[in-house]
C-alpha positions as CSV (number, residue, x, y, z in Angstrom):
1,X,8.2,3.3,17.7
2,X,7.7,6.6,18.9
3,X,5.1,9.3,16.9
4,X,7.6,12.6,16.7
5,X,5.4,15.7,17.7
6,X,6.3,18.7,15.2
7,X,4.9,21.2,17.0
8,X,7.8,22.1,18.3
9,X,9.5,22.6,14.6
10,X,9.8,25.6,12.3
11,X,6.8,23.9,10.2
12,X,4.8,26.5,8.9
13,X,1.9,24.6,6.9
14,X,-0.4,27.0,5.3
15,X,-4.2,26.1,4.2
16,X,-6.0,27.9,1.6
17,X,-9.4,28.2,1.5
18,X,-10.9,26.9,-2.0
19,X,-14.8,27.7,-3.0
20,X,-16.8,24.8,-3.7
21,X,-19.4,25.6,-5.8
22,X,-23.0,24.7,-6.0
23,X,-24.9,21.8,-7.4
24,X,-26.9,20.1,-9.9
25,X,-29.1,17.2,-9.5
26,X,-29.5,14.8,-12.5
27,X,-33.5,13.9,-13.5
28,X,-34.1,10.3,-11.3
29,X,-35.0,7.3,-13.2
30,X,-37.9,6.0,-11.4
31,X,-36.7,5.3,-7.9
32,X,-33.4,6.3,-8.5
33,X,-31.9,9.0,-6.1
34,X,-30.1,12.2,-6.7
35,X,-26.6,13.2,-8.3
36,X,-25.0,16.2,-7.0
37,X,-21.8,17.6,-8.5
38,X,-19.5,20.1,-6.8
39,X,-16.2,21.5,-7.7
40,X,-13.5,21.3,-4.7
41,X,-10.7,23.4,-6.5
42,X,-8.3,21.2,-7.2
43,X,-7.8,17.8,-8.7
44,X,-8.2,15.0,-6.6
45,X,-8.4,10.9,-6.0
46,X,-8.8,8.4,-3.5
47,X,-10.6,10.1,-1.6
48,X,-12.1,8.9,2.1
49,X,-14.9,10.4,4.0
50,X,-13.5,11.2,7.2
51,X,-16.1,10.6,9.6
52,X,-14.3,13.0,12.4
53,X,-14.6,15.9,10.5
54,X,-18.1,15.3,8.3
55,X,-15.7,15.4,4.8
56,X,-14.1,14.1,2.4
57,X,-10.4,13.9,2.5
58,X,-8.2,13.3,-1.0
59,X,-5.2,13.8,-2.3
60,X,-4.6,16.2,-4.8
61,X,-2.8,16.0,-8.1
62,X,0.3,18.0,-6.7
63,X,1.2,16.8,-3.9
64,X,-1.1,17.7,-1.4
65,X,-4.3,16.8,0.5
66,X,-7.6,18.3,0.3
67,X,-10.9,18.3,2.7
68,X,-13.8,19.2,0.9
69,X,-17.2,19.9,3.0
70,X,-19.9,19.0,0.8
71,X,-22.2,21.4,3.2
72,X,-25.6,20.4,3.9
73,X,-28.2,21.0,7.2
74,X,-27.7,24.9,7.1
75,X,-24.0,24.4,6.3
76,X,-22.6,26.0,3.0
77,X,-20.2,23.6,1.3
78,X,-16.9,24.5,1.5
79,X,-12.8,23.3,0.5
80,X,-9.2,23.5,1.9
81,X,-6.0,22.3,0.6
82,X,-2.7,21.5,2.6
83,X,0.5,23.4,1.4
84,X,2.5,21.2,-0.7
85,X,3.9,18.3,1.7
86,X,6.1,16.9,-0.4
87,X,6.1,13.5,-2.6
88,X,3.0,11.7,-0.8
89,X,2.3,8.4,-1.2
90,X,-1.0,6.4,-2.9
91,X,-3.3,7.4,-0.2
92,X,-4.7,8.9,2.7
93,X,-6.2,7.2,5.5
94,X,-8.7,7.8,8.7
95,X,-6.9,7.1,12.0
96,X,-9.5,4.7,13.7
97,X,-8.6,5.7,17.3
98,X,-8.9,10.0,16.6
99,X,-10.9,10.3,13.4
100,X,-10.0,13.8,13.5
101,X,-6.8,12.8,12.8
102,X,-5.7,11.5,9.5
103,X,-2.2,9.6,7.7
104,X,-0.3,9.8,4.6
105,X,2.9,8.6,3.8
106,X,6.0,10.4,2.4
107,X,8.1,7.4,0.9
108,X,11.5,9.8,0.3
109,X,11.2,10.6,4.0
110,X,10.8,6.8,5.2
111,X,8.3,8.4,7.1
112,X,4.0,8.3,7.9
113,X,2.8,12.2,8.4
114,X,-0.2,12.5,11.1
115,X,-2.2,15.2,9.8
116,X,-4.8,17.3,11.8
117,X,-7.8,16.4,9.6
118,X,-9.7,19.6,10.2
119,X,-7.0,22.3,8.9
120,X,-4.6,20.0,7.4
121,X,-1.8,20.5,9.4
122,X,1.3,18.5,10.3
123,X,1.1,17.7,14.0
124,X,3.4,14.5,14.0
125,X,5.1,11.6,12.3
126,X,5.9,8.5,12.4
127,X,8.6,6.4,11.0
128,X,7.1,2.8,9.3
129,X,9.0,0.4,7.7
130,X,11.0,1.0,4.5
131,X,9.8,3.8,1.7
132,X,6.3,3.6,3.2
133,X,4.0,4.2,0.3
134,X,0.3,2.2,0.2
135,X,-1.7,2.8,3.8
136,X,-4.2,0.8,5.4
137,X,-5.4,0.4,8.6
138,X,-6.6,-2.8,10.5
139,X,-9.5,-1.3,12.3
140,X,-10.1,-3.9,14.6
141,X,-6.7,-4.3,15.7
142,X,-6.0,-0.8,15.8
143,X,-2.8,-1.2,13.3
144,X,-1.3,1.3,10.8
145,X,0.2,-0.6,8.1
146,X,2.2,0.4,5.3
147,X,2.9,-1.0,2.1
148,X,6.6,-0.1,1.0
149,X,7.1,1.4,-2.3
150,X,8.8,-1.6,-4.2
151,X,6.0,-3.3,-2.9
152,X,8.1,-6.0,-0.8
153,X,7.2,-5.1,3.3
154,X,4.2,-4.6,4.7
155,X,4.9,-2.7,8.1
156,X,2.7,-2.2,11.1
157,X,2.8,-0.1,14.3
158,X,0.2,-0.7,16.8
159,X,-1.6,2.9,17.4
160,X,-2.0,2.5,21.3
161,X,1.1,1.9,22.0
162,X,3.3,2.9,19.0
163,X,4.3,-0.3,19.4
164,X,6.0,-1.3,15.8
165,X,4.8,-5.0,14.3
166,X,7.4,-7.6,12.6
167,X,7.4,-6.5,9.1
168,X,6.4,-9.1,6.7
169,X,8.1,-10.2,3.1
170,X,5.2,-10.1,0.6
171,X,6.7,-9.4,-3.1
172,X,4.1,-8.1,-4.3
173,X,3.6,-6.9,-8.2
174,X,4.8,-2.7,-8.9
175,X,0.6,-2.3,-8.8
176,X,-0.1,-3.9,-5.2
177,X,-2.4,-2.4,-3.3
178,X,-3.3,-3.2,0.9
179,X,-6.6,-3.7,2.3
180,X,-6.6,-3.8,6.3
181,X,-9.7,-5.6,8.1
182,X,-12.7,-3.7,9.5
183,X,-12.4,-5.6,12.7
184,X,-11.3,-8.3,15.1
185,X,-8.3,-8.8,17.2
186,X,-5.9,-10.7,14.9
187,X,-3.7,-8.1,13.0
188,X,-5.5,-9.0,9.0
189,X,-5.0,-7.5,5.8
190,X,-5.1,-8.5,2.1
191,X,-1.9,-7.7,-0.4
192,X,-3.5,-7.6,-3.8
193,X,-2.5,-6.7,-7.6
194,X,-2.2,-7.8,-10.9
195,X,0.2,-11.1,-9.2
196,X,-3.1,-12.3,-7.3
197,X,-4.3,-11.5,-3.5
198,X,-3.0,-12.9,-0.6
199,X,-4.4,-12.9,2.6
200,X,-2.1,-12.6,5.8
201,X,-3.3,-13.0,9.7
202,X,-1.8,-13.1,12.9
203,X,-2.9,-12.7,16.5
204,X,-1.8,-9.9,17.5
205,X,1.9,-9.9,16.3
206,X,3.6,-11.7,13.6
207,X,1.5,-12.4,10.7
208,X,1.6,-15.6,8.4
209,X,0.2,-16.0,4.7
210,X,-2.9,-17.9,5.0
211,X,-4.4,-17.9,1.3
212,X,-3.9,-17.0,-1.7
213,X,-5.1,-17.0,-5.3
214,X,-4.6,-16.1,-8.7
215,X,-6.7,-13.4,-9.5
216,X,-5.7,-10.3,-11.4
217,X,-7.0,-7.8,-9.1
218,X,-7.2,-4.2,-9.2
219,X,-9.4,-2.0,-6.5
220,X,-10.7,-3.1,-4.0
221,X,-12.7,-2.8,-0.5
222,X,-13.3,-5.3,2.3
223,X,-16.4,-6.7,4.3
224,X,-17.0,-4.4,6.9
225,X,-18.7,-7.6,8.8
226,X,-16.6,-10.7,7.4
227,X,-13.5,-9.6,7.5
228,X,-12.2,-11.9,5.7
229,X,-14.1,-11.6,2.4
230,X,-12.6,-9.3,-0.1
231,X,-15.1,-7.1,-3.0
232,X,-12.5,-7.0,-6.3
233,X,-12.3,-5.0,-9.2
234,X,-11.0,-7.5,-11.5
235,X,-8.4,-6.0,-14.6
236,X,-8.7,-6.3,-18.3
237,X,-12.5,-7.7,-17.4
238,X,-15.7,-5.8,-16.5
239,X,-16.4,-8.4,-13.4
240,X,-16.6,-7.8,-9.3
241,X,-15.4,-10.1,-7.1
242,X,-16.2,-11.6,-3.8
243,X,-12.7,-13.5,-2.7
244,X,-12.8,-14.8,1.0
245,X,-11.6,-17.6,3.1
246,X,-13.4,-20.9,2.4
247,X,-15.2,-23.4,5.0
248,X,-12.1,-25.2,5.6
249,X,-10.4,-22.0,6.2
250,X,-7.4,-22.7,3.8
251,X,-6.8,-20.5,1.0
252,X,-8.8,-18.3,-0.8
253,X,-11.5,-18.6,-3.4
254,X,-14.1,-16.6,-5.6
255,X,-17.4,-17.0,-3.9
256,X,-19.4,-14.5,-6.1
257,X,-19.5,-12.8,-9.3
258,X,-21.2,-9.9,-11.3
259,X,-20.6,-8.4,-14.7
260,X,-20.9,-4.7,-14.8
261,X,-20.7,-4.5,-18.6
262,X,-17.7,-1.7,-18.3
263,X,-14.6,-1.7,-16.2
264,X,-14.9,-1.6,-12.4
265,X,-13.1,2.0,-11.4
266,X,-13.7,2.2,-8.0
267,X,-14.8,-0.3,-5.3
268,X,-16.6,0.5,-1.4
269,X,-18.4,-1.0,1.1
270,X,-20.6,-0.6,4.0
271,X,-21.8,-3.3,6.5
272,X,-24.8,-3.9,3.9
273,X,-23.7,-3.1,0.6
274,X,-21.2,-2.7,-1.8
275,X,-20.5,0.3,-4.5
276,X,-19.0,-0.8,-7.3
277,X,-18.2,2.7,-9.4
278,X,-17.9,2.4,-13.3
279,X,-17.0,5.6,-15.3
280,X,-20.7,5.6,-16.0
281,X,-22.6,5.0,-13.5
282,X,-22.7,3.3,-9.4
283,X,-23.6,0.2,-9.3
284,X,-24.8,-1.3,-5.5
285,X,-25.2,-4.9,-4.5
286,X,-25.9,-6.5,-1.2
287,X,-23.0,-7.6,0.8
288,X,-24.9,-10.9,2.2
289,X,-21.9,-11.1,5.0
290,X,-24.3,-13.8,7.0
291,X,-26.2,-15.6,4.2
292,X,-23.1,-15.5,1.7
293,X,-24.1,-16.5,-2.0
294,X,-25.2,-19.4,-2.4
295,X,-25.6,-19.3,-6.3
296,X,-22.7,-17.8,-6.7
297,X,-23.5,-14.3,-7.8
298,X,-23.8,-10.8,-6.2
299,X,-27.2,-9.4,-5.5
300,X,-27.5,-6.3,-7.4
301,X,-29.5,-3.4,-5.9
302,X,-30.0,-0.5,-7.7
303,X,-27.7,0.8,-11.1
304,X,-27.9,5.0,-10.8
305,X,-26.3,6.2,-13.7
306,X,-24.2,10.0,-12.9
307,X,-22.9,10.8,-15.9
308,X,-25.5,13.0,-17.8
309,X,-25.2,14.7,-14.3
310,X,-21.8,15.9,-15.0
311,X,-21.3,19.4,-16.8
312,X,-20.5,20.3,-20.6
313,X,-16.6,20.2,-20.5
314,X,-14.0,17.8,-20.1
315,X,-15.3,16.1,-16.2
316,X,-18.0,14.8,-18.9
317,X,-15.8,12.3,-19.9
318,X,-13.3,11.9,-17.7
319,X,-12.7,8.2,-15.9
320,X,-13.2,7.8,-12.0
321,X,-10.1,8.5,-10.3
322,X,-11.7,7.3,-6.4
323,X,-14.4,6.4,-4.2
324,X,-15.5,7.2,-0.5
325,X,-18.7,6.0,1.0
326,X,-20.1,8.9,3.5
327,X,-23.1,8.2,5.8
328,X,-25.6,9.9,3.0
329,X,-23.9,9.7,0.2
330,X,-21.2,7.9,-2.0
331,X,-18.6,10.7,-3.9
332,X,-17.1,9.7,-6.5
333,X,-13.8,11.6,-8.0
334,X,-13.0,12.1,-11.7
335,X,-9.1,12.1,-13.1
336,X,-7.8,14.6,-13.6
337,X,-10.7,17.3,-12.9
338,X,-11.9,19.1,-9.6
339,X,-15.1,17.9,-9.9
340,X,-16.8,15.8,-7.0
341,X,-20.1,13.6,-7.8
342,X,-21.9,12.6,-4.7
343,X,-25.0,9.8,-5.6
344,X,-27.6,9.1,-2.7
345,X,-27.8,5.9,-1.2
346,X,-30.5,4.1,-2.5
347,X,-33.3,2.8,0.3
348,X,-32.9,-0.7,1.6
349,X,-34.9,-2.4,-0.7
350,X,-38.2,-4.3,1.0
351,X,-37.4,-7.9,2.1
């Protein structure tokens, strides 16, 4: 499998610069840190932070992508959005060998589109697996996979040497969702929706199930450390799950729990902690990745309600639509609204 350079093509891609406009900071409740909210422009969800370009990147509710600089150290914030690129898929994702590059899939074209993160440009393509629709990307193993659009194939391609993986029947429900590992050689990723997760691995070519288990799950974020261990929004319930391999290492099982008291939006991670998003308020616990939870239950850090933060209008109460985790701050995005919410990492709380 062979990336297909378009610069070469009649592909005229124009981007168009968007102000973003200042922010506001919501009063702190005691220790709590600030809210800012900025407007990007256009509507967006799942958004990622792209770490090659210091952004955010998201798709936009028609059809295109968006990077939004939130500015910062002397730089003024700042937006641009792609021209339209077609139907895109549910996605976009960081490519973990060039983080200056991005991916996002165009199912009608049976196709992945490399985008220049930066500008937003087409400057290749890819073709992976049938319809390719739900992105994810096994960090470790340096593997694009693709989730196809009736949910039945996970596909892979191997991003040194666009070497193309076996694809794998999975059957997953219409909802499914793909979550890649953070790292390791195997080739691992979780399938998950409201059918249960299941957990496939392979080292480094075909993949086999190795667990599953009956959980309704919505969104979701891995361990950046265990790879294995899964953080769940669970549906029709206000709970967060940790799901992971057990001791025996056969199947999967909850390890941890945590009531949120509201529906679970949004889900992140980094290699300490964990974001859980309500349409309220962030909600942080500690990922434990070495200790685990013994007693069963997450650790919660800090609870930094954003809402009153938001302005008069309908963002105010509009449900979050996405979640990125950046390296100062966590941005949330709101359905349906241009309106981006970035909460500061709490500090590490003292051992």
């Amino acid at each position: 499998m062979r990336s297909r350079h378009l610069g070469g093509l009649a592909v005229l891609v124009a981007t168009v610069p968007v102000l973003v406009a200042g922010c506001s900071t919501a009063g702190r409740a005691g220790p709590g840190p600030a809210v800012v909210v900025a407007h990007s422009g256009a509507a967006l969800h799942e958004p990622v932070w792209s770490a090659g370009t210091h952004a955010l990147l998201a798709l936009t509710d028609d059809g295109r992508v968006a990077r939004v600089d939130p500015g910062g150290a002397g730089r003024p914030a700042s937006s641009t959005v792609s021209a339209p690129l077609g139907r895109l898929g549910e996605d976009v994702v960081d490519d973990p060998d060039d983080p200056t590059k991005a991916f996002v899939a165009q199912p009608d074209e049976g196709r992945v589109l490399v985008l220049d993160a930066t500008d937003l440009r087409p400057v290749g393509s890819m073709v992976l697996g049938p319809e390719p629709d739900y992105l994810a990307t096994d960090d470790g193993a340096r593997t694009l996979l693709a989730l196809s659009e009736d949910r039945a194939t996970v596909s892979g391609v191997d991003l040194g040497n666009q070497r193309p993986l076996p694809p794998q029947d999975v059957h997953a429900s219409h909802d499914a969702e793909l979550d890649g590992a953070a790292r390791g050689r195997p080739v691992e990723y979780h399938v998950l929706g409201s059918d249960g997760i299941t957990h496939y691995k392979g080292a480094p070519g075909p993949v086999e199930e190795t667990g599953r288990i009956d959980v309704r799950a919505g969104h979701s974020a891995g361990d950046e450390v265990k790879v294995d261990r899964l953080y769940v929004a669970e549906r029709d319930s206000d709970r967060l799950l940790a799901v992971e391999t057990p001791p025996d290492r056969e199947g999967l099982s909850v390890v941890a729990t945590a009531d949120l008291g509201s529906p679970v939006r949004a889900v992140g991670t980094d290699e300490t902690r964990v974001y859980a998003a309500t349409d309220d308020a962030l909600v942080v616990f500690e990922t434990a990745s070495f200790s685990g939870y013994p007693d069963g239950h997450l650790h919660r850090i800090a609870t930094i309600p954003f809402r009153d933060a938001l302005p008069d209008g309908p963002a105010r109460s509009a449900s979050v639509s996405g979640l990125a985790v950046g390296p100062d701050r966590i941005w949330l995005t709101l359905d349906g609204q241009d309106t981006v919410v970035g909460i500061a990492r709490p500090p590490i709380p003292d051992p």
